[in-house]
C-alpha positions as CSV (number, residue, x, y, z in Angstrom):
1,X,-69.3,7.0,36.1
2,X,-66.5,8.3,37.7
3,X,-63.4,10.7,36.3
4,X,-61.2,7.6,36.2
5,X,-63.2,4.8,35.7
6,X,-64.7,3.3,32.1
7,X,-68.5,3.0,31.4
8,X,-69.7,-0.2,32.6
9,X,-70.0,-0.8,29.0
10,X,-66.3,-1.0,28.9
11,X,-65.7,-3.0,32.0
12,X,-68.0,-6.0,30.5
13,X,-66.2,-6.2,27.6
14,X,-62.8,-6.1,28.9
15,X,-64.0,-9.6,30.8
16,X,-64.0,-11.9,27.3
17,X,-60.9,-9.9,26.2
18,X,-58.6,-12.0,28.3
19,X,-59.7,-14.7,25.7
20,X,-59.6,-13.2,23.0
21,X,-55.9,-12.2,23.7
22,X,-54.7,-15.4,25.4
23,X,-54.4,-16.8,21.7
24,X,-52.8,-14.0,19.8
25,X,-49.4,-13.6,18.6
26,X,-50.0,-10.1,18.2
27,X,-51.4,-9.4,21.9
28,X,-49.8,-6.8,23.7
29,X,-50.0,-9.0,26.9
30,X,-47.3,-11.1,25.2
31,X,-44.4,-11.7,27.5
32,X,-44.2,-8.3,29.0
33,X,-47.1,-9.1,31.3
34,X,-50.1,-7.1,32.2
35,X,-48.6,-4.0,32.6
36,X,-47.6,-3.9,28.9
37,X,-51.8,-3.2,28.6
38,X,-51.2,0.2,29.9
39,X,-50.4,3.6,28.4
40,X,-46.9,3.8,28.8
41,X,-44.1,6.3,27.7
42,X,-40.5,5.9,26.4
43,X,-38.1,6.2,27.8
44,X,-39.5,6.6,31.3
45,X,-37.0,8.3,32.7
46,X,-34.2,10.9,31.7
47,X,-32.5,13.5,32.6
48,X,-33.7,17.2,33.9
49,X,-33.3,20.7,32.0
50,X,-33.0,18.1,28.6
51,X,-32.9,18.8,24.9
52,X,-34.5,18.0,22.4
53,X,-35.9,14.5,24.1
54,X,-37.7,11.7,22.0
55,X,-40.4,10.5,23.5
56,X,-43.2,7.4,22.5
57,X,-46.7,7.7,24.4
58,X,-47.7,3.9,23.3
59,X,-51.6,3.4,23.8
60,X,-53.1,-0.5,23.7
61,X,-56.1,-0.8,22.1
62,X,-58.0,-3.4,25.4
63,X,-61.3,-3.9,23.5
64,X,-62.7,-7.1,22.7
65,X,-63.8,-5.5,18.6
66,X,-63.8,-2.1,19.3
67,X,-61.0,0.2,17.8
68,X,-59.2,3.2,19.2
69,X,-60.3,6.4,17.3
70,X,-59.0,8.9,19.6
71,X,-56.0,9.4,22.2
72,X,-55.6,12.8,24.2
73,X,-52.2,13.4,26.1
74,X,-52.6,16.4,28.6
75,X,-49.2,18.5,29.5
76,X,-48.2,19.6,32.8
77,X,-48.8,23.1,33.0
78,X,-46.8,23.2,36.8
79,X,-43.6,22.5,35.2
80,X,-44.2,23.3,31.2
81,X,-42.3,21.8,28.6
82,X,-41.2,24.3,26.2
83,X,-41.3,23.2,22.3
84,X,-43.4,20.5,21.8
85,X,-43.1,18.8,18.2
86,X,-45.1,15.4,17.6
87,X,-44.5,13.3,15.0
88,X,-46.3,12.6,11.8
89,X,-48.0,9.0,12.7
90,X,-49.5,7.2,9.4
91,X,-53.2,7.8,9.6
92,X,-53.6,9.6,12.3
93,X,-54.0,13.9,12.3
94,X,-52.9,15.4,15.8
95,X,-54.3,19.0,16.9
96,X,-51.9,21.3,19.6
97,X,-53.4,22.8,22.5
98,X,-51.9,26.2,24.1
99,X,-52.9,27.4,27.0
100,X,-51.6,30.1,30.1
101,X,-49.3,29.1,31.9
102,X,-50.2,30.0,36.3
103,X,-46.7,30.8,36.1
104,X,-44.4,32.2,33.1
105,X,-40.9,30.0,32.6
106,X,-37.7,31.5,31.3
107,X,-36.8,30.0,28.0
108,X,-33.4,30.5,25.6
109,X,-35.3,32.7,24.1
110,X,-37.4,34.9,26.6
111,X,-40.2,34.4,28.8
112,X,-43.0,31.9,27.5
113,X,-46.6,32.7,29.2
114,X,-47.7,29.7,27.0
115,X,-47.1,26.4,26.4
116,X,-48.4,22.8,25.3
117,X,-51.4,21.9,27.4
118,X,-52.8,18.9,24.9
119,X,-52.1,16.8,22.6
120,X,-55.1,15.1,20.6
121,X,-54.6,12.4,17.8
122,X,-57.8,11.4,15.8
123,X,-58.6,10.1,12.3
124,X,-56.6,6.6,13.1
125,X,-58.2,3.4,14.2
126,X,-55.8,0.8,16.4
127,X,-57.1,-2.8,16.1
128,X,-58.2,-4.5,19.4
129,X,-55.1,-6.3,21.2
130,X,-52.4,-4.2,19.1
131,X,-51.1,-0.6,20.3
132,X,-49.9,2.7,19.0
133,X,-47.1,4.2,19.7
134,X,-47.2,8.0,18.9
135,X,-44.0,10.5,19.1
136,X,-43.2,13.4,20.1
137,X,-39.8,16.2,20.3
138,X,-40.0,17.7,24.0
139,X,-37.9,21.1,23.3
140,X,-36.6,21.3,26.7
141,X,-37.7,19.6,29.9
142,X,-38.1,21.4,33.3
143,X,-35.2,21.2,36.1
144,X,-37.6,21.9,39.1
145,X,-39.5,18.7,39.5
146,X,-38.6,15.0,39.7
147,X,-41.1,13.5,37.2
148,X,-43.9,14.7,34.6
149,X,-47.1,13.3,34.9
150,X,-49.0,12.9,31.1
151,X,-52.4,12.2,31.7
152,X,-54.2,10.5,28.6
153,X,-57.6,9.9,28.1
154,X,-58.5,7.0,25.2
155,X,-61.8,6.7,23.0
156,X,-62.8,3.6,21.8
157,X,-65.3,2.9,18.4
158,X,-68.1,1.9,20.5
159,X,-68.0,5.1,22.8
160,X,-66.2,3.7,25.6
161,X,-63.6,6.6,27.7
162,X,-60.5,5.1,29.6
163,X,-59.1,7.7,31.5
164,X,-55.2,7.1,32.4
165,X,-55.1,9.6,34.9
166,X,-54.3,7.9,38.2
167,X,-51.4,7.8,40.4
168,X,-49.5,5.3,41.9
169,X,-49.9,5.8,46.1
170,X,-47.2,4.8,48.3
171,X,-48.1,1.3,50.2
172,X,-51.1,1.5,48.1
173,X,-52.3,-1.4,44.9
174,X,-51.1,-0.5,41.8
175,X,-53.7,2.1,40.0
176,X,-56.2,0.3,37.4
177,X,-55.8,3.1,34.9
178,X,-52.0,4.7,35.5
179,X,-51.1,7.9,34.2
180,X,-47.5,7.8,32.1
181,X,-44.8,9.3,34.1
182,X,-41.5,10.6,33.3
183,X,-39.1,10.4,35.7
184,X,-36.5,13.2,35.7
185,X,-32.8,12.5,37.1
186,X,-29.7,14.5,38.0
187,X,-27.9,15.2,35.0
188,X,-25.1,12.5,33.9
189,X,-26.9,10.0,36.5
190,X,-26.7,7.6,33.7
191,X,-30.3,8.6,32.2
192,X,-30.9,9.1,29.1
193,X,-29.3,12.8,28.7
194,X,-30.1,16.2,26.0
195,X,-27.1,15.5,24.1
196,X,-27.8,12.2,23.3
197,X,-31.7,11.8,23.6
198,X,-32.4,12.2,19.5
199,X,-29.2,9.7,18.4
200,X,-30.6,7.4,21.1
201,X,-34.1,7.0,19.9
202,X,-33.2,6.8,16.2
203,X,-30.3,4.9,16.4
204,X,-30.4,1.5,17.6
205,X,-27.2,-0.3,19.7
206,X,-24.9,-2.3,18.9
207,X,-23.7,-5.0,21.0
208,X,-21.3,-7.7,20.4
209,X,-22.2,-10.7,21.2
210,X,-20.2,-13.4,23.1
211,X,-18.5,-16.0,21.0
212,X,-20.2,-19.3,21.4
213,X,-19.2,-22.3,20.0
214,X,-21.1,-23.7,17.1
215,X,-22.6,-27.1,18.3
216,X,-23.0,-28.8,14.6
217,X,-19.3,-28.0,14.4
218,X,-18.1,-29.1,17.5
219,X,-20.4,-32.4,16.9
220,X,-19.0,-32.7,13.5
221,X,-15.6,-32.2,15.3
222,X,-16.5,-34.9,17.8
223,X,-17.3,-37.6,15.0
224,X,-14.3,-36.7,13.2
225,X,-12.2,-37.5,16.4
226,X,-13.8,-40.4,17.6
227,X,-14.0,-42.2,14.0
228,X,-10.0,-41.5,14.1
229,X,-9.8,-42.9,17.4
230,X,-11.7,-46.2,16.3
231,X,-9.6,-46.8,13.1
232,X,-5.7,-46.2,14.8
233,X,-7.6,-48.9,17.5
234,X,-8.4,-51.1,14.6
235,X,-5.0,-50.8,13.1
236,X,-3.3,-51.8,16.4
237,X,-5.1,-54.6,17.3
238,X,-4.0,-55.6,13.1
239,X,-0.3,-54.9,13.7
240,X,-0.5,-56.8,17.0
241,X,-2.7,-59.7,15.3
242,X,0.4,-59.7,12.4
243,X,3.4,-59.8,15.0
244,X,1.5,-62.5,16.9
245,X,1.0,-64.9,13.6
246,X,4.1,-64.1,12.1
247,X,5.9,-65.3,15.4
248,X,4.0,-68.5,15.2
249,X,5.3,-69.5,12.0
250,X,8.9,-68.3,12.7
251,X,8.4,-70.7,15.6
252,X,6.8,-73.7,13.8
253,X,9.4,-72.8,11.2
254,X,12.3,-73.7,13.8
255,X,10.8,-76.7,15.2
256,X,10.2,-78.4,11.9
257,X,13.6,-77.9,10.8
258,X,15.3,-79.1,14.6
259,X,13.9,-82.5,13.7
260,X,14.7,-83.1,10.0
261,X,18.6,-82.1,11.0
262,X,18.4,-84.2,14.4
263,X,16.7,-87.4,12.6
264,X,19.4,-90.4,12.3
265,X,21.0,-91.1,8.6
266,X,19.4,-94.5,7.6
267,X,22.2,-96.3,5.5
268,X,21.2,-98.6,2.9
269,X,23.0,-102.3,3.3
270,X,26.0,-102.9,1.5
């Protein structure tokens, strides 16, 4: 098997998964589409030289019964990341890994020959067609390069590897296993920046929404109107009904009493 392929243990079983996902609420594959199934990181993108940067490595769990028992996520070592703090994640235990850096990196506080090489997460198990999302404090991020590349290897109950360690090639298909990658901007490009990166993950937005107009009530509304409408109609066509009969009789009234005072006096003989 190769470095960056799954046992063909794992490929078979991937083929009923589809299935198996297809009628879940809680699939992964959801709305976001296929690329949701991936190891993925959040935010993707932020700015260079940052502080203190949240970031979510969220790992899918593609087996059709198998669980996820272990998740390794390996640092750069080219461009280090200085002060690297994960995050307690219910049932899960993470282990740090040190090593050399090729190159020592000026820090606030001296030069660092080490840094975070690995991070490994055991102990947990993530149901198949559900994810994990696992955090992590990046101390400060490097300003030489234009993106980190986190490659993560997954472990499945049944023994299967997935590697996520490929890249995406330019005019080339998308990579079957694609390593996360954090894309590092210019500073106050509108990425997420140092100063804001721990109120931005903890914090959620608020955004006002846009005044719509509440159908029941403008029904109701409508009703209301029309009903109005329907009784002044009635009521005219009353009034007009009334002038019309009263005119009548004030005519028939006239021409009865035209002939009772134009009818000749008969005068008894004398």
């Amino acid at each position: 098997m190769s470095g960056h392929q799954r046992s063909s243990r794992a490929v078979r079983a991937r083929k009923p998964l589809a299935a198996v996902l297809a009628g879940t609420a809680l699939s992964i594959l959801g709305s976001a589409g296929a690329a949701s199934a991936h190891v993925t990181i959040g935010p993707d993108a932020t700015a260079k030289g940052g502080r203190d940067v949240e970031l979510t490595f969220r790992v899918p769990d593609e087996e059709a019964t198998a669980t996820t028992t272990k998740v390794e996520v390996v640092f750069p070592t080219d461009h280090p990341v200085t002060g690297v703090l994960p995050e307690s994640t219910p049932g899960w235990t993470v282990a740090v890994t040190n090593s050399t850096l090729p190159k020592p990196v000026t820090a606030d506080d001296g030069t660092v020959s080490q840094a975070v090489s690995k991070l490994t997460w055991t102990g947990g198990a993530t149901a198949p067609g559900q994810y994990q999302g696992f955090r992590v404090m990046l101390g400060k991020l490097p300003d030489d390069t234009n993106q980190l590349v986190f490659k993560a290897v997954q472990t499945y109950s049944n023994g299967d590897v997935v590697r996520w360690i490929d890249l995406a090639q330019p005019s080339q298909p998308a990579p079957e296993h694609p390593a996360p990658v954090l894309v590092l901007t210019a500073p106050g490009s509108g990425s997420q920046t140092s100063d804001t990166a721990d109120t931005a993950a903890s914090t959620p937005s608020v955004t006002a929404a846009p005044v719509t107009p509440n159908s029941a009530s403008s029904d109701t509304t409508a009703r209301t109107l029309g009903t109005a409408g329907i009784v002044v109609g009635v009521a005219g066509l009353a009034v007009g009904a009334f002038g019309v009969s009263r005119a009548r009789r004030k005519s028939s009234d006239s021409t009865s009493g035209a002939t009772s005072t134009s009818a000749p006096t008969s005068t008894p003989p004398g």
